[in-house]
FIMI-983995 format. One line per field, with one value per residue: residue in one letter; x, y, z of N, C-alpha, C in turn. Coordinates in Angstrom, 1 decimal, m for minus. Example, Ala and Ser with C-alpha at 12.3 -4.5 7.8 and 13.67 -1.06 7.14 Angstrom:
resn = (A  S);
nc1 = (13.2  12.8);
nc2 = (m5.7  m2.2);
nc3 = (7.8  7.1);
cac1 = (12.3  13.7);
cac2 = (m4.5  m1.1);
cac3 = (7.8  7.1);
cc1 = (13.2  12.9);
cc2 = (m3.3  0.0);
cc3 = (7.8  7.9);
This chain:
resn = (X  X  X  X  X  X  X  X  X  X  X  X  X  X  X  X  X  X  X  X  X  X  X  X  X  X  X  X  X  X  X  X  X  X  X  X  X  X  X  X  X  X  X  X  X  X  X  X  X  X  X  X  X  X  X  X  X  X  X  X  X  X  X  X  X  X  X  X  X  X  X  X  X  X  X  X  X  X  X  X  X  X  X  X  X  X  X  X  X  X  X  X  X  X  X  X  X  X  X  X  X  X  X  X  X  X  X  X  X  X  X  X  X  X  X  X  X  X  X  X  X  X  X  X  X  X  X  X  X  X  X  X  X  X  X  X  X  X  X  X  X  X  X  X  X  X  X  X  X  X  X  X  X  X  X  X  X  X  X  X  X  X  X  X  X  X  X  X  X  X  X  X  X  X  X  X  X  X  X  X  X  X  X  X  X  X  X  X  X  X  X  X  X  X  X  X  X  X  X  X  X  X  X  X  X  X  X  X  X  X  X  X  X  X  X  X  X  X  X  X  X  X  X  X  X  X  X  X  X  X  X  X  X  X  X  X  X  X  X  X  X  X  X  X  X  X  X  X  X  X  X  X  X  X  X  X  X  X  X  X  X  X  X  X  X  X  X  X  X  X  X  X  X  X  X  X  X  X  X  X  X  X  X  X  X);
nc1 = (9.4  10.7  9.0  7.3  8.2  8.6  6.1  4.8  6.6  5.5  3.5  3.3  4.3  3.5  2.4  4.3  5.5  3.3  2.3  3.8  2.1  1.0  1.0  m0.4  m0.2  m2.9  m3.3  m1.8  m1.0  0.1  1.7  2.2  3.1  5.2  3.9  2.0  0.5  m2.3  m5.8  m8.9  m12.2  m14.7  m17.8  m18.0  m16.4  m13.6  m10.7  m8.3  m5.5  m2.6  0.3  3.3  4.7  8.0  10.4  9.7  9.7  9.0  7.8  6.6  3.9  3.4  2.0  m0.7  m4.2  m4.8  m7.7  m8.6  m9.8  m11.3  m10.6  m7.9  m7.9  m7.2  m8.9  m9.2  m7.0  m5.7  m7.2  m7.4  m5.6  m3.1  m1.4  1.2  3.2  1.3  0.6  m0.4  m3.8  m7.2  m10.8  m13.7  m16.8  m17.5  m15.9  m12.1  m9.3  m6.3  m2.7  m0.3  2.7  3.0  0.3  m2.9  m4.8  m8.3  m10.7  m13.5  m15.3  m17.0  m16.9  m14.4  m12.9  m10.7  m11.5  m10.3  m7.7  m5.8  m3.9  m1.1  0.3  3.4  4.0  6.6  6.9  4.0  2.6  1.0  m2.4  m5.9  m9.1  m11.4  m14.3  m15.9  m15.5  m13.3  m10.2  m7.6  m3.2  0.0  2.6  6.0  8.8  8.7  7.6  5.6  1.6  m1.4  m4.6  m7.3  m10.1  m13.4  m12.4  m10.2  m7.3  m5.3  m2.5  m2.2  m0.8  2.6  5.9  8.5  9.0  7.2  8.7  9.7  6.9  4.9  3.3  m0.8  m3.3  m6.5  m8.1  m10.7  m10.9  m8.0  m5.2  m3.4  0.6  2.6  6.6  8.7  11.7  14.5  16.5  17.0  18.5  20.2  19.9  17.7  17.5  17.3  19.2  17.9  16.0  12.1  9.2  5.9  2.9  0.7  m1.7  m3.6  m7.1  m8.3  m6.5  m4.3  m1.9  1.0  1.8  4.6  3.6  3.9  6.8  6.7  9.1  11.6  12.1  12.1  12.2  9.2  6.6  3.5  0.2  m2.1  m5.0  m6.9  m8.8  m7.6  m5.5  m2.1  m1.2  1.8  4.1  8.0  9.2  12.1  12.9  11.0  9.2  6.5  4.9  3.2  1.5  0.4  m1.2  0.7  2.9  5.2  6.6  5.7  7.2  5.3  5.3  7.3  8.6  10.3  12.4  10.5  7.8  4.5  2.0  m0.2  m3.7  m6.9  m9.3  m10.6  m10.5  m8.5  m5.1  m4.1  m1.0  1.2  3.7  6.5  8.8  8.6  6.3  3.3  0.7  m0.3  m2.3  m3.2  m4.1  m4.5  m3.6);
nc2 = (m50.1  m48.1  m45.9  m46.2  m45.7  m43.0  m41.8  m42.3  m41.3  m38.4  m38.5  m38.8  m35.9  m34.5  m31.6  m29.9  m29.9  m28.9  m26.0  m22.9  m19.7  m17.3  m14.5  m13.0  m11.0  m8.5  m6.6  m3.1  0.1  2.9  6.6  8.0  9.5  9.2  7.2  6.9  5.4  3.3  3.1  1.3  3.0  1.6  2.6  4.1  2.1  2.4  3.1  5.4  7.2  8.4  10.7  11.7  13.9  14.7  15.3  13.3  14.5  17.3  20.0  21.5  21.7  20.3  17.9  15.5  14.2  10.9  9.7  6.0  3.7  0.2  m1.4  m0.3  1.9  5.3  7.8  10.5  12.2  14.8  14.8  15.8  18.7  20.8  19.9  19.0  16.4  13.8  10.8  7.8  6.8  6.8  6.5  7.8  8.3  9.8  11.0  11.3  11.1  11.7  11.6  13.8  14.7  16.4  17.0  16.3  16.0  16.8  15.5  15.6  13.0  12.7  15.0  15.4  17.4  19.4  20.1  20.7  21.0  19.3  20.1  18.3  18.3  18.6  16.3  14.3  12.2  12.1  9.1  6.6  5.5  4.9  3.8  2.8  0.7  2.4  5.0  6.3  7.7  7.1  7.6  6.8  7.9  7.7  8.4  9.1  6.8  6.5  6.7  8.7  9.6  10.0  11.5  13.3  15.1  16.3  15.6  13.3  11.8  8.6  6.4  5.7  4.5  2.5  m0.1  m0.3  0.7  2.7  2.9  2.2  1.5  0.5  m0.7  m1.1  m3.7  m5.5  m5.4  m4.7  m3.0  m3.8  m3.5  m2.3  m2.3  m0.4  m0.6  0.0  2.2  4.5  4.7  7.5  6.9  5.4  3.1  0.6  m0.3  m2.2  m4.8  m4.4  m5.4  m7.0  m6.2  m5.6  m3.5  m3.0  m1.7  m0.9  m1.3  m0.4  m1.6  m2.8  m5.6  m7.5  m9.5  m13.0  m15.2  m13.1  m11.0  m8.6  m8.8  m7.6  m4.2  m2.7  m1.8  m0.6  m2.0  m4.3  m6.8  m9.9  m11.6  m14.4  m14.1  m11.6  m9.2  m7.4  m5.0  m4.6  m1.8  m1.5  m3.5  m4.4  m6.8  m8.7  m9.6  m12.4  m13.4  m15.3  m16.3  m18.2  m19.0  m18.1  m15.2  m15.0  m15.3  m13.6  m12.4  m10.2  m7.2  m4.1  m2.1  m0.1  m0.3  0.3  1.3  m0.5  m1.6  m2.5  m4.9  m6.6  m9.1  m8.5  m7.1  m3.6  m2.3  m0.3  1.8  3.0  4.2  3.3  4.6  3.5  1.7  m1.5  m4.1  m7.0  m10.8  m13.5  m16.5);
nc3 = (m10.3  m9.0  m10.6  m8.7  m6.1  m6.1  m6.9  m4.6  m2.4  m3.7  m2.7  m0.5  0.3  m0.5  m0.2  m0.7  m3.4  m4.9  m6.9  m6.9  m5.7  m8.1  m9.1  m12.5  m14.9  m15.8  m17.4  m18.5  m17.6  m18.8  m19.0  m16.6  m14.0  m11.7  m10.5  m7.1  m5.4  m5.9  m5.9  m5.5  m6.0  m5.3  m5.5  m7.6  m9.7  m10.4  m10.6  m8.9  m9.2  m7.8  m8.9  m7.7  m9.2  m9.2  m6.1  m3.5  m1.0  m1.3  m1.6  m3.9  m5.6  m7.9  m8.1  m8.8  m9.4  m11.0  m12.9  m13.5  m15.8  m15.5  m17.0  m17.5  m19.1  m19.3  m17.8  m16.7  m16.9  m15.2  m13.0  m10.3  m9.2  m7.5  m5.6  m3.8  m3.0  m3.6  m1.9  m0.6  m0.4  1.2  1.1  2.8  3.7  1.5  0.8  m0.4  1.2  0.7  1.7  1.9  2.3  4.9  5.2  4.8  2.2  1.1  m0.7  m2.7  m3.6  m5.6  m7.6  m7.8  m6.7  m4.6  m1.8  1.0  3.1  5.7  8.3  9.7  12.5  13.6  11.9  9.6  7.8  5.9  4.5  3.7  3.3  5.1  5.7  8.6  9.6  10.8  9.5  10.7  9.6  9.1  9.0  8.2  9.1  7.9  8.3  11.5  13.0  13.4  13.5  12.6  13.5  11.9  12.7  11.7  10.6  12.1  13.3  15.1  16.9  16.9  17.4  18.5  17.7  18.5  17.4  14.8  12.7  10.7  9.4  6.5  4.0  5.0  6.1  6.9  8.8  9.9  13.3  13.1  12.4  9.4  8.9  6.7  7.1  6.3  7.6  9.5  10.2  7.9  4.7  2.6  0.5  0.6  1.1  3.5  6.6  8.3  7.4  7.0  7.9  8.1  10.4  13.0  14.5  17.0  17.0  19.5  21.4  20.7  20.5  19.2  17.5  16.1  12.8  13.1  11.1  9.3  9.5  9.2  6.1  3.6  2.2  2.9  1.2  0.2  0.9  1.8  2.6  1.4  1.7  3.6  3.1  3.2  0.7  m0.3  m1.4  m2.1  m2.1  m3.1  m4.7  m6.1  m5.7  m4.9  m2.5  m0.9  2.0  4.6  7.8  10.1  8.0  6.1  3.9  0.9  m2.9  m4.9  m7.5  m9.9  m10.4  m11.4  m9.8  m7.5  m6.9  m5.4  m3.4  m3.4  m4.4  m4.5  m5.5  m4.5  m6.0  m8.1  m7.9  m8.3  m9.2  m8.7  m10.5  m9.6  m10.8  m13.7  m14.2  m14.6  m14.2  m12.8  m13.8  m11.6  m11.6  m9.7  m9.8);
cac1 = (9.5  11.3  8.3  6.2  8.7  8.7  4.8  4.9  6.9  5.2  2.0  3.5  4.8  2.6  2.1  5.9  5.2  2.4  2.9  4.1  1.2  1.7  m0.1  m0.7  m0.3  m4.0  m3.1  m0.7  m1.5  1.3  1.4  2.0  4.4  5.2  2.6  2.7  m0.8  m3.7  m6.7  m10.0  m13.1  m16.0  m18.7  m17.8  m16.1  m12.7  m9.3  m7.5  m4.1  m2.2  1.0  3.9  6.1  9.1  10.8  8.7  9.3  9.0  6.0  6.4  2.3  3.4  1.0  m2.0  m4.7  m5.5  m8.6  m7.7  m11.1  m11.1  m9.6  m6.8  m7.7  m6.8  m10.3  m9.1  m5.4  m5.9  m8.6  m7.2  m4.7  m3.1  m1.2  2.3  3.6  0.3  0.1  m1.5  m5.4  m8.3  m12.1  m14.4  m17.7  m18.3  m14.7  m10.9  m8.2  m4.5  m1.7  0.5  3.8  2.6  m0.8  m3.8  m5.8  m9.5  m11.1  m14.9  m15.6  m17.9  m16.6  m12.7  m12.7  m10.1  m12.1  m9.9  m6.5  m5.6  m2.4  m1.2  1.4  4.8  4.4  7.4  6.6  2.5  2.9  m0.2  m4.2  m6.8  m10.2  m11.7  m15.5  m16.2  m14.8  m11.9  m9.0  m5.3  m2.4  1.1  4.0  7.0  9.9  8.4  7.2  4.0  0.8  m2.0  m6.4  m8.4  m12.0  m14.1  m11.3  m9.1  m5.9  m4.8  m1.7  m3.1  0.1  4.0  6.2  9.5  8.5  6.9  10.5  9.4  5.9  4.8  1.9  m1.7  m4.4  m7.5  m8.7  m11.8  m10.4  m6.9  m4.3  m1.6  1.1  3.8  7.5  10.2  13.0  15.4  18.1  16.6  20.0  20.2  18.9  16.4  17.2  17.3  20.0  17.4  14.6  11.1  8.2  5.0  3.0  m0.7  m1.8  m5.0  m7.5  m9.1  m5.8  m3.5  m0.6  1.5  2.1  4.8  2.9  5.1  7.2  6.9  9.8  13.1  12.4  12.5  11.7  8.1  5.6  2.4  0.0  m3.5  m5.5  m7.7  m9.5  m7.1  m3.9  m1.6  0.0  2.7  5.5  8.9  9.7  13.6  13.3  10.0  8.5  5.1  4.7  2.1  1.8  m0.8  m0.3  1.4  3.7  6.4  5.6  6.4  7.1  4.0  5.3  8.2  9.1  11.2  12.3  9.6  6.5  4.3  1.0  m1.3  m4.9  m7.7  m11.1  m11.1  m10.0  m7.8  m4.1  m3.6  0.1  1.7  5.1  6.7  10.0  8.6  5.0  2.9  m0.2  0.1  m3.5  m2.7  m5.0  m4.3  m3.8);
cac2 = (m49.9  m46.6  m45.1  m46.8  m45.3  m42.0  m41.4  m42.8  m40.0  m37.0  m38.3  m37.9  m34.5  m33.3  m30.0  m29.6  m30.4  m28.0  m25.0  m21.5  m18.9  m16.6  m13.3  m12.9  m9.0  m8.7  m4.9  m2.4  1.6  3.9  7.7  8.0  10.6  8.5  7.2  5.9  4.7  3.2  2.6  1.3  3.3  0.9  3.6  4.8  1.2  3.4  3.4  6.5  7.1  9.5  11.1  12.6  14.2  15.0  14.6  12.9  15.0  18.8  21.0  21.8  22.6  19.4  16.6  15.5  12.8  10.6  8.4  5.2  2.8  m0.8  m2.3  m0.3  3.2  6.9  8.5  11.8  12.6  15.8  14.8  16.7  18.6  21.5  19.2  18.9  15.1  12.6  9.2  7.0  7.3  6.2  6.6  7.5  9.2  10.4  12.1  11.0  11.5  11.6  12.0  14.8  15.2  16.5  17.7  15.5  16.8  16.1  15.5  15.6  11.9  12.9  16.1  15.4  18.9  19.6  20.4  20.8  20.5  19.3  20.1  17.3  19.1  17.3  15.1  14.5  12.5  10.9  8.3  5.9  6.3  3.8  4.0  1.5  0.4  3.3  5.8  6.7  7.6  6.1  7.5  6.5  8.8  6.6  8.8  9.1  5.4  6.9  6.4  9.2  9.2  11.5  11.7  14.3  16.2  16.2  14.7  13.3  11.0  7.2  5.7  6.0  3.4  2.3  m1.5  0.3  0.6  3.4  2.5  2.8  0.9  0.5  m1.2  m1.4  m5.5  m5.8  m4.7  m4.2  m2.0  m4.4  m2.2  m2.8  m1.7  m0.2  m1.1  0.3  3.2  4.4  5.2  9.0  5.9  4.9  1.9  0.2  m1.0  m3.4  m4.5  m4.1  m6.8  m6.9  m6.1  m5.4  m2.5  m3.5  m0.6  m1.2  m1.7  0.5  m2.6  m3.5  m6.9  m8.0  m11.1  m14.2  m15.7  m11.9  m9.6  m8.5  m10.0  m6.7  m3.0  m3.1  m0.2  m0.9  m3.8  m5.2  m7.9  m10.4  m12.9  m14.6  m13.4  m10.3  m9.1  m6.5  m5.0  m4.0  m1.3  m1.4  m4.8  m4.7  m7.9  m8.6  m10.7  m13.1  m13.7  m15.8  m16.7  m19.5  m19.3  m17.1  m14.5  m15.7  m13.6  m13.8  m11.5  m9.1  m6.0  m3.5  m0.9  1.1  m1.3  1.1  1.5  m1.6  m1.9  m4.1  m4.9  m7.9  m10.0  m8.0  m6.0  m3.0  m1.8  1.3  1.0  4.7  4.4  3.0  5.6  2.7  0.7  m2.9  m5.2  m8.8  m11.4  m14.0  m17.9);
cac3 = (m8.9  m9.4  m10.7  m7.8  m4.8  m6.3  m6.7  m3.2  m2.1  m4.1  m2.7  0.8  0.5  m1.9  0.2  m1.2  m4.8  m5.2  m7.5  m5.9  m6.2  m8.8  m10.0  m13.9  m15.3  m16.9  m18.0  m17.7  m18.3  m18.8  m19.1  m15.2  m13.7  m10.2  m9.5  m6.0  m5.0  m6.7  m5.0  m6.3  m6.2  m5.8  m5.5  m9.1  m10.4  m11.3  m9.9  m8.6  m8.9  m7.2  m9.5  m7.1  m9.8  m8.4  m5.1  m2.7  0.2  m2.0  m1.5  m4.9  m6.0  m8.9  m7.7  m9.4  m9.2  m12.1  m12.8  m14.1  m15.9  m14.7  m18.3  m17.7  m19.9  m18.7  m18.0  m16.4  m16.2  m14.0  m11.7  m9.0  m9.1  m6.6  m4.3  m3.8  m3.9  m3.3  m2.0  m0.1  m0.6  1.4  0.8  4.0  4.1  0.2  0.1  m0.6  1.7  0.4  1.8  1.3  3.1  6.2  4.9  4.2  1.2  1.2  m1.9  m3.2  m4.6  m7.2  m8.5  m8.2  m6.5  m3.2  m0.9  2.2  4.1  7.4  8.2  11.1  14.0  14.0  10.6  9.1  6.3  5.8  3.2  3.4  4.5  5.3  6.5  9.0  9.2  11.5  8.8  11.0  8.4  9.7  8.0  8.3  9.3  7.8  9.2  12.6  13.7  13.9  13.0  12.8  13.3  12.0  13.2  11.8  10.1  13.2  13.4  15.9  17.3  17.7  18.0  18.0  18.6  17.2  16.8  13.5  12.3  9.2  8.7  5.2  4.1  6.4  5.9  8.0  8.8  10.7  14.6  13.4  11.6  9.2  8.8  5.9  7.4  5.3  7.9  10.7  9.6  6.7  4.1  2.1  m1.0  1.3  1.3  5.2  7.5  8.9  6.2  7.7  8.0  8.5  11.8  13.7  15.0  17.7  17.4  20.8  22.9  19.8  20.4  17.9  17.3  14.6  12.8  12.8  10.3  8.3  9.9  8.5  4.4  2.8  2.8  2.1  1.1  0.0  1.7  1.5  2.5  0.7  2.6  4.6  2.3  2.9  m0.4  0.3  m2.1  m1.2  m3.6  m3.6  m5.9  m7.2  m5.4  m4.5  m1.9  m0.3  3.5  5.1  9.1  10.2  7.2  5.6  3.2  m0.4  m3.9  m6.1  m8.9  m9.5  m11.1  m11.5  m8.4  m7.4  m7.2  m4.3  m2.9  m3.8  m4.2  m5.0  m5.9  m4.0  m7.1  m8.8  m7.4  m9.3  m9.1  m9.3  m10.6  m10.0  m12.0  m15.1  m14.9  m15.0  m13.4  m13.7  m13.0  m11.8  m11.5  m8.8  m10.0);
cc1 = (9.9  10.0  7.1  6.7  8.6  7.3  3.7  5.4  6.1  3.8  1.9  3.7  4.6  2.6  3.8  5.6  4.3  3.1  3.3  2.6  2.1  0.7  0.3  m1.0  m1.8  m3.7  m2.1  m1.0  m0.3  0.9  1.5  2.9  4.6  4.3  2.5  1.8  m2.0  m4.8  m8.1  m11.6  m14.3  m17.2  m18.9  m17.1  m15.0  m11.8  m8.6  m6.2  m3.6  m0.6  2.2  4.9  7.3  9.8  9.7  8.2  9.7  7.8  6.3  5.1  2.2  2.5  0.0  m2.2  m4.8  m6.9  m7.9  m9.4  m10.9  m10.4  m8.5  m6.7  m7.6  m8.1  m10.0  m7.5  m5.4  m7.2  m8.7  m5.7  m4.1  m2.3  0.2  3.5  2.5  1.0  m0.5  m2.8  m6.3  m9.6  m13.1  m15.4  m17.7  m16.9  m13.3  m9.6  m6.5  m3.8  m0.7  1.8  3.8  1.4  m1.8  m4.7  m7.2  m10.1  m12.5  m15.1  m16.4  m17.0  m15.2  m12.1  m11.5  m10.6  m11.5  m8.9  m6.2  m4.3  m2.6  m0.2  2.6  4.8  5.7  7.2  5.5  3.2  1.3  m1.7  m5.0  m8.0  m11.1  m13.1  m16.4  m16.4  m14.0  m11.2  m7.8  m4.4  m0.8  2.4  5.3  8.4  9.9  8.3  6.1  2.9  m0.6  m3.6  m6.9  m9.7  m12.5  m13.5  m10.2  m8.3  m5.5  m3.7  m1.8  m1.7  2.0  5.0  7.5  9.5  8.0  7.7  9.8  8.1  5.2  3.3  0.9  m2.6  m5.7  m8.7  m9.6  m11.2  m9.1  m6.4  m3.2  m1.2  2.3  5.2  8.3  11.3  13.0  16.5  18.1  18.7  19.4  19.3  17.8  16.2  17.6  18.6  19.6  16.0  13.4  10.1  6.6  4.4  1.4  m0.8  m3.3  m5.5  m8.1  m7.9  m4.3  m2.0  m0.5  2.0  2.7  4.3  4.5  5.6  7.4  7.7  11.4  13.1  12.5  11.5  10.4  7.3  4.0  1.6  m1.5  m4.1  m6.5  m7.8  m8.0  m5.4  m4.1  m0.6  0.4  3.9  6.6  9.3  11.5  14.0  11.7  9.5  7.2  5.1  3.3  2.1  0.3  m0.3  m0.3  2.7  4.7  6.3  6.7  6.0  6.1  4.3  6.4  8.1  10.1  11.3  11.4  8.2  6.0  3.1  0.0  m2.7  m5.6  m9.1  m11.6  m10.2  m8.7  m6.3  m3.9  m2.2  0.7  3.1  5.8  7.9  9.3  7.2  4.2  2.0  m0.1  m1.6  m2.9  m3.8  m3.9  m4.3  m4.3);
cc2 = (m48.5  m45.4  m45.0  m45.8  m44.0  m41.4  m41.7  m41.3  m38.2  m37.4  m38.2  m36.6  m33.8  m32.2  m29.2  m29.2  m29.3  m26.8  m23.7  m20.8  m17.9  m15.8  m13.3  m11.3  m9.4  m7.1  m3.9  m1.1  2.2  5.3  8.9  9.0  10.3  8.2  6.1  5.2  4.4  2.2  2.7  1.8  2.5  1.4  3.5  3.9  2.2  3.0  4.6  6.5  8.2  9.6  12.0  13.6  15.1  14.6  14.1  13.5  17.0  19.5  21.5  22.4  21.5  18.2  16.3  13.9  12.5  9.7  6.9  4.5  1.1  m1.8  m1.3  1.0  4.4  7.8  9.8  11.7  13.1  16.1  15.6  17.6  19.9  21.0  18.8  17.1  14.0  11.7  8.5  7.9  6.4  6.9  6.4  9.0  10.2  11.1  11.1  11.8  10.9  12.5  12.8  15.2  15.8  17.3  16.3  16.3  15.7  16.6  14.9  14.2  12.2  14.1  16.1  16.8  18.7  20.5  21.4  20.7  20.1  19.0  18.9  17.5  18.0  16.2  15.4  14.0  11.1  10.2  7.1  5.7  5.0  4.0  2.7  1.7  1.7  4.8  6.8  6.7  7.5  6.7  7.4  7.9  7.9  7.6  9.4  8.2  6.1  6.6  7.3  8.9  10.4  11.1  13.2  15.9  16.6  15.3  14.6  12.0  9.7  6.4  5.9  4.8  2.8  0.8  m1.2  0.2  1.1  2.7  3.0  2.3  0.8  m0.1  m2.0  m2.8  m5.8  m5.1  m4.3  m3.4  m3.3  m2.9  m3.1  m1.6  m1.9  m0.7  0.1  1.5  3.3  5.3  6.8  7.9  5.2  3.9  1.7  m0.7  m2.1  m3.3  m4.4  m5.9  m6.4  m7.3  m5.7  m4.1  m2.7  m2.0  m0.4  m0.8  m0.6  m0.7  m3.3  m4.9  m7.1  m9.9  m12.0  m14.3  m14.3  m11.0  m9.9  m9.1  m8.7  m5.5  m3.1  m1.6  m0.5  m2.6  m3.3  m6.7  m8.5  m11.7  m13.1  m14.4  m11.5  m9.8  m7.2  m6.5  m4.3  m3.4  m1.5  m3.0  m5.0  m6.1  m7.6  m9.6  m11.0  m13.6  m14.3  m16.4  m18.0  m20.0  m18.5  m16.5  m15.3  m14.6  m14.5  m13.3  m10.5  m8.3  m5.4  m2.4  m0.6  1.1  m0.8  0.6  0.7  m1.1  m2.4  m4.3  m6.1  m9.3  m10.2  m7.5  m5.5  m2.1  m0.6  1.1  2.4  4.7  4.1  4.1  5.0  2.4  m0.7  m3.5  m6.2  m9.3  m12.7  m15.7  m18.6);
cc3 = (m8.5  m9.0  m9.1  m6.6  m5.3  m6.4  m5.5  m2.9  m2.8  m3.1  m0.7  1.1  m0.6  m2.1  m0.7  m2.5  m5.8  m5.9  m6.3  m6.3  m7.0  m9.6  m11.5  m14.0  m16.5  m18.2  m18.0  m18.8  m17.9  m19.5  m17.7  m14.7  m12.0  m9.6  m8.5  m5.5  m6.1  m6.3  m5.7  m5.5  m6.2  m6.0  m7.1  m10.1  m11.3  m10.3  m9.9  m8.8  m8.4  m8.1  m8.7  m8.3  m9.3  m6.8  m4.1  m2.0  m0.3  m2.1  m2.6  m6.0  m7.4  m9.2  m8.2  m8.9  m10.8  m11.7  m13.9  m14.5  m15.3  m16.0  m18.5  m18.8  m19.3  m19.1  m17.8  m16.1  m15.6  m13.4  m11.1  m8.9  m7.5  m5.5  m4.7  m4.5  m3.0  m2.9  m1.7  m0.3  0.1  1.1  2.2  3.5  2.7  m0.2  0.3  0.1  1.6  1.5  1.5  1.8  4.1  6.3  4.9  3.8  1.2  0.1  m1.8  m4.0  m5.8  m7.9  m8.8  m7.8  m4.9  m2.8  0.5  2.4  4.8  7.2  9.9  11.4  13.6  12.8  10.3  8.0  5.6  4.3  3.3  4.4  3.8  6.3  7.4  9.1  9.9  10.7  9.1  9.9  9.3  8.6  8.8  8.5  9.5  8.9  10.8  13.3  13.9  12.9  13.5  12.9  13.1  11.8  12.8  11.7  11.1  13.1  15.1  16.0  17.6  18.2  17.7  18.8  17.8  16.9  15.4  12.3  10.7  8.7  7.3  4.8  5.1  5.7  6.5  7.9  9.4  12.2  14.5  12.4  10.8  8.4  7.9  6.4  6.9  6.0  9.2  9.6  8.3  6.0  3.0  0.4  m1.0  1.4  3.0  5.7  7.8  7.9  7.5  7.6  7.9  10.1  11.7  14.8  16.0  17.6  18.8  21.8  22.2  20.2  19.5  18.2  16.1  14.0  12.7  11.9  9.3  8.6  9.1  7.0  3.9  2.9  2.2  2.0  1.1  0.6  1.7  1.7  1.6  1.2  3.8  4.1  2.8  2.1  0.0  m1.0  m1.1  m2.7  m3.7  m4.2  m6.3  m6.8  m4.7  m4.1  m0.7  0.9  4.2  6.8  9.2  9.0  7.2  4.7  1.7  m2.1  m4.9  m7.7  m8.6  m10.9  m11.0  m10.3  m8.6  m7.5  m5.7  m3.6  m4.0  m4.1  m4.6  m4.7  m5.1  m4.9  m7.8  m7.9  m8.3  m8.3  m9.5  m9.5  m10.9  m11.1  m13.5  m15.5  m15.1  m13.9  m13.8  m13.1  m12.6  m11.3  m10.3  m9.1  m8.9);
């Protein structure tokens, strides 16, 4: 009877019962010197990485790109180099635009050559870029609440707004912007007074919307959709977490501080993990 009332109840509240989701590390490449973004190349079936070495926010001339192969081997360490401290990277219109500290360097997809600069007025300090179906490039200005557009190598101001609360991550979803936020009152450790969440950027109407159920869980940096999932880390604990609406975002996989700028083949999330120097693959149970 025991067993009877008990397999009664699992089979009411099954949805309970069900496993957690939970990413699986397929790979992990090391040789990395911070590397804070790593965004996959489908053109060329490769993954970029972008390498800050040194302070984040130091025009130092220390920066380089790598290439990364798709099992996880080191094709080109100095892809690119010339560039102070990289990160975010999007892919619009045959060329690569990083982020640079209040620069955006534009880079030659095939040749791995820097091409270009755009310096953008009043940055304080770009951290992640994303291109939408148009091949608009979006990049983030975390210590502003802002969020820049550049059309046709122009920059310009699309939005500012302190609902943002230190935007870090971006990532462009059919008509809208999700945006991963570090927090409120950033600290000298960077870590936040008030953690951040996730939020919606409307390109049509430029209003932010924070999604439900995802605000205030922890400083987040890097973010990406996949189908109807948004996985997001927070680097000051190395979590990777999973957010779908109507829910609450939940931790898929952890690491160690410093887990950054996502990206993904669709199937795959490859991880940049700056403290340890590292890419991590994960596969998706």
């Amino acid at each position: 009877m025991k067993t009877l009332i008990r397999s009664t109840l699992l089979a009411v509240i099954g949805i309970a019962t069900m496993p957690a989701a939970h990413a699986g590390e397929i790979w992990r490449a090391t040789g990395f010197e911070q590397p804070e973004s790593a965004l996959f190349d489908a053109a060329n079936k490769r993954i970029i990485v972008s390498n800050i070495v040194g302070n984040p926010g130091d025009a130092d001339d220390n920066g380089y790109l790598s290439v990364l192969s798709l099992d996880g081997k080191i094709t080109s360490r100095y892809w690119t180099d010339g560039m102070d401290a990289p990160k975010g990277m999007a892919i619009s219109g045959g060329k690569l635009y990083v982020a640079d500290i209040t620069k955006i360097r534009v880079v030659d997809l095939a040749s791995g050559k820097l091409v270009s600069t755009i310096d953008v007025p009043n940055a304080a300090f770009l951290n992640d870029v994303t291109a939408d179906a148009s091949g608009k490039v979006y990049v983030t200005d975390m210590l502003a609440d802002a969020i820049y557009c550049i059309d046709g190598d122009k920059p310009e101001l699309f939005v500012r707004d302190a609902t943002l609360a230190s935007p870090n991550g971006i990532f462009a979803d059919g008509g809208r912007l999700i945006v991963a936020s570090w927090g409120k009152g950033i600290k000298s450790d960077f870590s936040a007074a008030e953690p951040g969440g996730l939020l919606a950027v409307d390109l049509a109407t430029k209003a932010v919307t924070p999604l439900p159920g995802a605000q205030k869980f922890a400083d987040l940096d890097g973010v990406i959709a996949i189908g109807d999932s948004i996985y997001a880390t927070a680097y000051m604990t190395g979590t990777l977490y999973r957010y779908k609406a109507g829910g609450t975002p939940e931790a898929v996989a952890h690491f160690k501080p410093g887990s950054a700028d996502i990206g993904t083949d669709g199937e795959r999330i490859f991880v940049p993990l700056m403290s340890e120097g590292e890419v991590a693959a994960l596969t998706l149970d």
